[in-house]
C-alpha positions as CSV (number, residue, x, y, z in Angstrom):
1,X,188.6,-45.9,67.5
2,X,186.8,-43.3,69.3
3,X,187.8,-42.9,73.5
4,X,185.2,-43.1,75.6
5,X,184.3,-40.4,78.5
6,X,182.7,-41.3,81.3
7,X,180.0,-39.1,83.5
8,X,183.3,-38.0,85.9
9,X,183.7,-34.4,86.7
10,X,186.9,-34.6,85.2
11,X,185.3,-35.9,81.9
12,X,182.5,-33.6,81.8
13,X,185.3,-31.0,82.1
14,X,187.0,-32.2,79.1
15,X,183.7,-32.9,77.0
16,X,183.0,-29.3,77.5
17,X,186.2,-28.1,76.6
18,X,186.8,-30.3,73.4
19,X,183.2,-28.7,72.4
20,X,184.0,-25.4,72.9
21,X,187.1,-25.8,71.2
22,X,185.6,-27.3,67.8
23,X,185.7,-30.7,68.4
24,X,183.3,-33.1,67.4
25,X,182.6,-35.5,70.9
26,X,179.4,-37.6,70.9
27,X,177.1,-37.5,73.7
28,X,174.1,-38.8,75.2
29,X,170.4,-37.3,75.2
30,X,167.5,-39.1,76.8
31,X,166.1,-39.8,72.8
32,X,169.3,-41.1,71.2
33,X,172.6,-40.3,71.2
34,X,174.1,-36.9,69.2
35,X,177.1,-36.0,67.6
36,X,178.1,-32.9,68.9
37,X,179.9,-29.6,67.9
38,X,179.9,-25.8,68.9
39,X,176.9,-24.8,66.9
40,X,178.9,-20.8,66.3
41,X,182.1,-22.6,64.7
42,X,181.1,-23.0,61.2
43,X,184.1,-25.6,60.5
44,X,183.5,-27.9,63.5
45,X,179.1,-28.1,62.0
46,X,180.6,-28.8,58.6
47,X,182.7,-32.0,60.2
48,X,179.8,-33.5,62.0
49,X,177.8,-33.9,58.0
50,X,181.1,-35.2,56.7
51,X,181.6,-37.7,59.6
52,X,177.9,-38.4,58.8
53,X,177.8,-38.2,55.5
54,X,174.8,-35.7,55.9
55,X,173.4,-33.8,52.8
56,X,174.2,-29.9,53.9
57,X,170.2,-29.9,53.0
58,X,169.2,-31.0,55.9
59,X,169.1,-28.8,58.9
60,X,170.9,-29.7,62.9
61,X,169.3,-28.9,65.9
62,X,170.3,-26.9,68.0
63,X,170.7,-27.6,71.5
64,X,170.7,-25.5,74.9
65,X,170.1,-26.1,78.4
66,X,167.3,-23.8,78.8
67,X,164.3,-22.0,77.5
68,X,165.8,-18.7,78.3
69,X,168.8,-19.6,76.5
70,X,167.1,-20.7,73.4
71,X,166.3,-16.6,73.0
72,X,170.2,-16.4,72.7
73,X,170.0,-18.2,68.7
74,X,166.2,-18.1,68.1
75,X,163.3,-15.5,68.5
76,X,161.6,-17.2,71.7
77,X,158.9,-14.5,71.8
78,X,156.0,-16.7,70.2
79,X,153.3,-17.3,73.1
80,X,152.6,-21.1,72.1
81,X,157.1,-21.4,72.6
82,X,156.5,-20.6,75.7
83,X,153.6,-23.1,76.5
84,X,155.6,-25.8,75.1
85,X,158.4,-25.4,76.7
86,X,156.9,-24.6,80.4
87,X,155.1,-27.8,80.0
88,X,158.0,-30.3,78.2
89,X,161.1,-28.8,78.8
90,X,163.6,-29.8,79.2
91,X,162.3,-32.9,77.5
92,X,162.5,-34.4,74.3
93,X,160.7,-31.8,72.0
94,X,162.1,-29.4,69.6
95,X,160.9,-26.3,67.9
96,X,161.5,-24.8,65.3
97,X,161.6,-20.7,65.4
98,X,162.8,-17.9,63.5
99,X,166.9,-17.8,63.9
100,X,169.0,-15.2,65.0
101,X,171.9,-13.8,63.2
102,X,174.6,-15.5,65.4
103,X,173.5,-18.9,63.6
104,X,175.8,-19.5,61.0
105,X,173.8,-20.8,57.8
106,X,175.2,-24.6,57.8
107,X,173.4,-25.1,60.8
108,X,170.0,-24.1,59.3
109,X,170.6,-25.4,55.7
110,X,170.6,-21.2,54.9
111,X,166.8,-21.3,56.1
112,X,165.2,-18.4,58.2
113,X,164.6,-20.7,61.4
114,X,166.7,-22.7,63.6
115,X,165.7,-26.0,65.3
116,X,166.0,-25.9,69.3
117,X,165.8,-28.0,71.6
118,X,166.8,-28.6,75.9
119,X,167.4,-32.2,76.4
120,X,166.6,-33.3,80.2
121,X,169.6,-36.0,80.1
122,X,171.3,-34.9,83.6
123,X,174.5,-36.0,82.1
124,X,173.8,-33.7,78.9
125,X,172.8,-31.0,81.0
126,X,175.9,-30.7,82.7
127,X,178.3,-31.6,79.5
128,X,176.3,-28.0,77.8
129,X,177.3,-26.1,81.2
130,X,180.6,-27.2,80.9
131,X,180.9,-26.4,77.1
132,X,179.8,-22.6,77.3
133,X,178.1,-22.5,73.9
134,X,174.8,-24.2,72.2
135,X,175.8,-27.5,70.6
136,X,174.4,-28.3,67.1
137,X,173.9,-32.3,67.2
138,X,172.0,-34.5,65.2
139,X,171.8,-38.2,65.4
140,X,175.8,-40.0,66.0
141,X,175.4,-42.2,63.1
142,X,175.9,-42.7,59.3
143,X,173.1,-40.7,57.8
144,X,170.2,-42.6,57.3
145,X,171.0,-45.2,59.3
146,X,169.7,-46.8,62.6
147,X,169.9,-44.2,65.3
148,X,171.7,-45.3,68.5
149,X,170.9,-45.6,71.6
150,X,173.9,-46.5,73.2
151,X,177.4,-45.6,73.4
152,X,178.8,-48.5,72.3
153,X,176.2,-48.2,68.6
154,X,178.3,-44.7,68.8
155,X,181.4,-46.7,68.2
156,X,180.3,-49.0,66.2
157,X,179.0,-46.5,63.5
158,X,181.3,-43.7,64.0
159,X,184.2,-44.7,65.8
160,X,187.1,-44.4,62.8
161,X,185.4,-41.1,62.3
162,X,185.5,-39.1,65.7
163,X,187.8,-39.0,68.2
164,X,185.5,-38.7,71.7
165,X,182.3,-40.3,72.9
166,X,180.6,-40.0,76.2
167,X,178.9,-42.9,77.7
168,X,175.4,-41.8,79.5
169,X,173.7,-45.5,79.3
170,X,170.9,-46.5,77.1
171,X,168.7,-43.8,76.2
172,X,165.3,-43.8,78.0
173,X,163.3,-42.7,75.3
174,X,164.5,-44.6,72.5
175,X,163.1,-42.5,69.4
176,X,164.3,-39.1,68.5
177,X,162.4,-35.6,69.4
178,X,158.8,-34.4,68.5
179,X,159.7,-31.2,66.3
180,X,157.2,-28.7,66.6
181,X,157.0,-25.4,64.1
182,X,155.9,-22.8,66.1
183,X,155.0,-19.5,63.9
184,X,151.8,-18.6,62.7
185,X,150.2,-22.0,62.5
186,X,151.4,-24.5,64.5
187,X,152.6,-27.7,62.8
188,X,154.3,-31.1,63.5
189,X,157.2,-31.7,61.2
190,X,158.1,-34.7,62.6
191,X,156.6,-37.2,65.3
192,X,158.3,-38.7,68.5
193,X,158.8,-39.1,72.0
194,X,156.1,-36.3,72.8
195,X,152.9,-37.1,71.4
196,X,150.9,-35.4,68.8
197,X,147.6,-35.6,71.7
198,X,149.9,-34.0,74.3
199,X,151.1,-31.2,72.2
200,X,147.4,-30.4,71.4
201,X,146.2,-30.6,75.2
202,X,148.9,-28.4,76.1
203,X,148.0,-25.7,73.2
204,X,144.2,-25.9,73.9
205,X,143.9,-26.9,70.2
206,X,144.1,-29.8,67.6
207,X,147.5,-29.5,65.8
208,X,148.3,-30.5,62.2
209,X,150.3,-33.1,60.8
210,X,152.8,-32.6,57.9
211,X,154.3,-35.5,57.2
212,X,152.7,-35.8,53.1
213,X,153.8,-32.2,52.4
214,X,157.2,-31.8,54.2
215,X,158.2,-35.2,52.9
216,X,157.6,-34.7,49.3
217,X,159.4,-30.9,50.2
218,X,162.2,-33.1,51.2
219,X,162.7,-35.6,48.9
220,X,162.6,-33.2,46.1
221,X,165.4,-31.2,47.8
222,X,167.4,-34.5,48.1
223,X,167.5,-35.2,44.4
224,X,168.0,-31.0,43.2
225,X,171.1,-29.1,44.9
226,X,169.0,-26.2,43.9
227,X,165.7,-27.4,45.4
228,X,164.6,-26.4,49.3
229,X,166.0,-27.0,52.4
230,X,164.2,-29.0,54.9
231,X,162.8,-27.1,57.6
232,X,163.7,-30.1,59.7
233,X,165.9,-33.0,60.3
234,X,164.0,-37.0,59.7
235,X,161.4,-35.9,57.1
236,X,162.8,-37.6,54.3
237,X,160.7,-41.0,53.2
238,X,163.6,-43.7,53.4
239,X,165.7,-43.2,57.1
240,X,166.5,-45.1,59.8
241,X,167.4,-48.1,57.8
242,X,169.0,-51.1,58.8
243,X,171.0,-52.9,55.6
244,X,168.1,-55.3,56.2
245,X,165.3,-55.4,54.3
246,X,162.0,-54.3,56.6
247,X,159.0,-55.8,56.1
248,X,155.4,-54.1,58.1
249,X,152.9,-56.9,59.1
250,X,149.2,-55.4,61.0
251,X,148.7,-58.3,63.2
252,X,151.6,-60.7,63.7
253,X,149.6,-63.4,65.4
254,X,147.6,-63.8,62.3
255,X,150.4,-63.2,59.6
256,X,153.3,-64.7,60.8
257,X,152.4,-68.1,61.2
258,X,152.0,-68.7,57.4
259,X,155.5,-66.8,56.5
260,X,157.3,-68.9,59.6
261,X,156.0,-71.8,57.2
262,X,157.3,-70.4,54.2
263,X,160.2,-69.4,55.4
264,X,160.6,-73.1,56.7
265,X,159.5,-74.8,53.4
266,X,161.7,-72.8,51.0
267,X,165.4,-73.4,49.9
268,X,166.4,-69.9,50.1
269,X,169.6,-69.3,53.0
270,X,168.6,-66.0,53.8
271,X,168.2,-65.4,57.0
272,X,164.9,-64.0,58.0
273,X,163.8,-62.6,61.3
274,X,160.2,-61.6,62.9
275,X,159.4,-59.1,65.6
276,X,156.0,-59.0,67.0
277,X,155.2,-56.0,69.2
278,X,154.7,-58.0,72.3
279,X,155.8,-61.1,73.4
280,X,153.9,-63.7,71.2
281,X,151.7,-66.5,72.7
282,X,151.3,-70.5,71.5
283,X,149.9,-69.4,68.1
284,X,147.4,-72.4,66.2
285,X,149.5,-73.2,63.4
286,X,152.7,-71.9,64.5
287,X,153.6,-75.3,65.0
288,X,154.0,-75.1,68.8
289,X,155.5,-72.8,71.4
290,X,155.7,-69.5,68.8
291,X,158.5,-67.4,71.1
292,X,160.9,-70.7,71.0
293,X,161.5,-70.0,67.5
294,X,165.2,-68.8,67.5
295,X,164.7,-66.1,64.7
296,X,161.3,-64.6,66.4
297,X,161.8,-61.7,68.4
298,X,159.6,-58.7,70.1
299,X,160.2,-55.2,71.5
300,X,158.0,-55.2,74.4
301,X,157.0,-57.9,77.2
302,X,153.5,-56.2,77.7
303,X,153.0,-54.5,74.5
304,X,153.6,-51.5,75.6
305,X,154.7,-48.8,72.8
306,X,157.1,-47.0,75.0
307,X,158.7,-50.5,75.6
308,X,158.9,-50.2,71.6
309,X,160.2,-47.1,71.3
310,X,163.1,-47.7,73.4
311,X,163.6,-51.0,72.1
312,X,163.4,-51.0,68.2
313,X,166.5,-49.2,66.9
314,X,168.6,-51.5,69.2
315,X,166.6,-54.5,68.3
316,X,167.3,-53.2,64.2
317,X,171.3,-53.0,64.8
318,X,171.3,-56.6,67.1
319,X,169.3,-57.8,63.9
320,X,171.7,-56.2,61.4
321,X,174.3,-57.3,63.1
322,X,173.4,-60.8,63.2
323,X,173.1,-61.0,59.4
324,X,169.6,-61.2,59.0
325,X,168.5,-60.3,55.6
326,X,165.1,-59.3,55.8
327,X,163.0,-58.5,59.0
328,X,159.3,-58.7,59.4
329,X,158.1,-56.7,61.9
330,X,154.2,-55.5,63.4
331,X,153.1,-52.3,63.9
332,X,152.3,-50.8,67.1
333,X,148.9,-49.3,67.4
334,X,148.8,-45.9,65.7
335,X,148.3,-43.5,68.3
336,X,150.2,-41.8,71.4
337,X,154.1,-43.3,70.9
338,X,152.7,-46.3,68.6
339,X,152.5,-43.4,65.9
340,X,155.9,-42.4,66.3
341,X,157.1,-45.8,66.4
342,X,155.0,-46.5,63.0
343,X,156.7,-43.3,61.5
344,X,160.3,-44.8,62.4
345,X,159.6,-48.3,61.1
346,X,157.5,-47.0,57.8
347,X,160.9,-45.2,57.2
348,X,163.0,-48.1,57.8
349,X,161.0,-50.1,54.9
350,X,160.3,-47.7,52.5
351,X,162.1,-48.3,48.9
């Protein structure tokens, strides 16, 4: 199994230098964690999709420790780039730009832009400064999987696979980075910890959505070698799946109640769980004290959708891991985070 590296000087040393060296280590961002590789050594990137078992379709991101550094493997020159980042970076956002040369084509799935991004993870920070060169991660896990949030998820996924991971704690933001295109029209490619509202305050103007178009982009390139690349990483229909079936309910007080019974009733053994949003109440019908029911779960005390966000891929693994079969689960509301959330789970149960 994988070693684990700790947040000691002498670790961060060695983080750095297994990177710079080729070495697949991986590390800890405030979305979720990454599997890591010098993003100029064309062999190390091509480990990190077969440890994942990544389609070479789909693109890495590319990340640095600073917007001035991002001019080193993308054009930077874009005036909305610079708006972005003076306002969320380092933070979890990532744009994509038009590469430079130095990028090997792996990286980019041979497409004319790069994916960048400056995590704020104090711990990441310093493992890039130690490492000397941009590191190419995407998410440290199977590939379409649950992304994880914790070391230890790191292991549990990936740990016959690669040899180093570096423990940062639980990842504050829970859901992976807002990717922005940035070129003559500004588009989000995929939501997340930033929110589509923010992104448009900041650029003085409404920003579009494409989620329809880049996914059907993507899928089509997932079933044709000779199809096109994604432009970004998490825009395929079906990700972020637990082996669990996932079921989306609207309102959990109202819909669970009859499936608890169900459930209850039938002869079937599988083993079914529910996850409201927010800590359920004594629900008429529910047959008493709803939250008592061992296989009833939630993400947030208060209902928050940050609480959510940094709650549901850990809640999908602890579920998966238990053996449940097929999870129910509520939407959050569909705005700020909520969206970002509904874009994770929608992926989760899509067929």
């Amino acid at each position: 199994m994988a070693k684990f590296l700790t947040d000691s000087p002498r670790d961060i040393e060695l983080a750095g230098k297994l990177l710079r060296a080729g070495t697949l280590v991986a590390i800890p961002t405030e979305t979720v964690y990454g599997l890591a590789a010098n993003a100029f050594d064309e062999d190390a990137v091509r480990r990190i999709f077969l440890a994942k078992g990544r389609p070479f379709i789909d693109p890495l991101i590319v990340h640095v420790p600073t917007f001035a550094q991002a001019g080193s493997v993308a054009d930077t020159s874009n005036p909305a780039a610079a708006k972005l980042a003076e306002r969320f970076c380092p933070g979890p956002l990532t744009m994509v730009l038009p590469k430079k040369n130095c990028v090997p084509q792996i990286v980019t799935a041979g497409e004319p832009t790069v994916a960048v991004r400056m995590p704020r993870h104090p711990l990441t920070q310093k493992i890039m400064a130690s490492a000397g060169v941009p590191l190419a991660a995407p998410s440290a896990n199977p590939f379409g999987y649950v992304s994880p949030t914790t070391a230890q998820h790191v292991q549990d996924s990936l740990g016959d696979k690669i040899g180093y991971i570096v423990d940062g704690g639980s990842c504050d933001c829970g859901i992976e980075s807002t990717i922005v295109l940035v070129g003559e029209e500004i588009r989000i490619l995929r939501l997340g910890a930033i929110t589509r509202e923010e992104i448009s305050e900041c650029l003085g103007a409404p920003v579009a959505l494409s989620r329809g178009l880049m996914e059907a982009a993507a899928e089509g390139a997932r079933g044709n070698d000779g199809a096109r690349a994604q432009l970004a990483p998490g825009m395929l229909k079906k990700h972020y799946s637990p082996h669990a079936q996932v079921c989306l309910v609207d309102d959990a007080e109202r819909e669970f109640p009859p499936l608890l019974g169900e459930v209850r009733r039938s002869s079937s053994r599988e083993k079914y769980a529910f996850v409201f949003q927010k800590r359920p109440t004594r629900l008429a019908g529910a047959g008493g004290d709803f939250a008592s029911v061992e296989n009833v779960f939630w993400l947030s005390e208060s209902g928050s959708a940050a609480d959510a966000a940094r709650a549901v891929f850990a809640l999908l693994r602890k579920l998966d891991a238990a053996g449940y079969e097929k999870i129910f689960i509520e939407k959050c509301r569909d705005t700020g985070i909520g969206a970002a959330v509904n874009d994770r789970l929608s992926r989760a149960a899509a067929k």
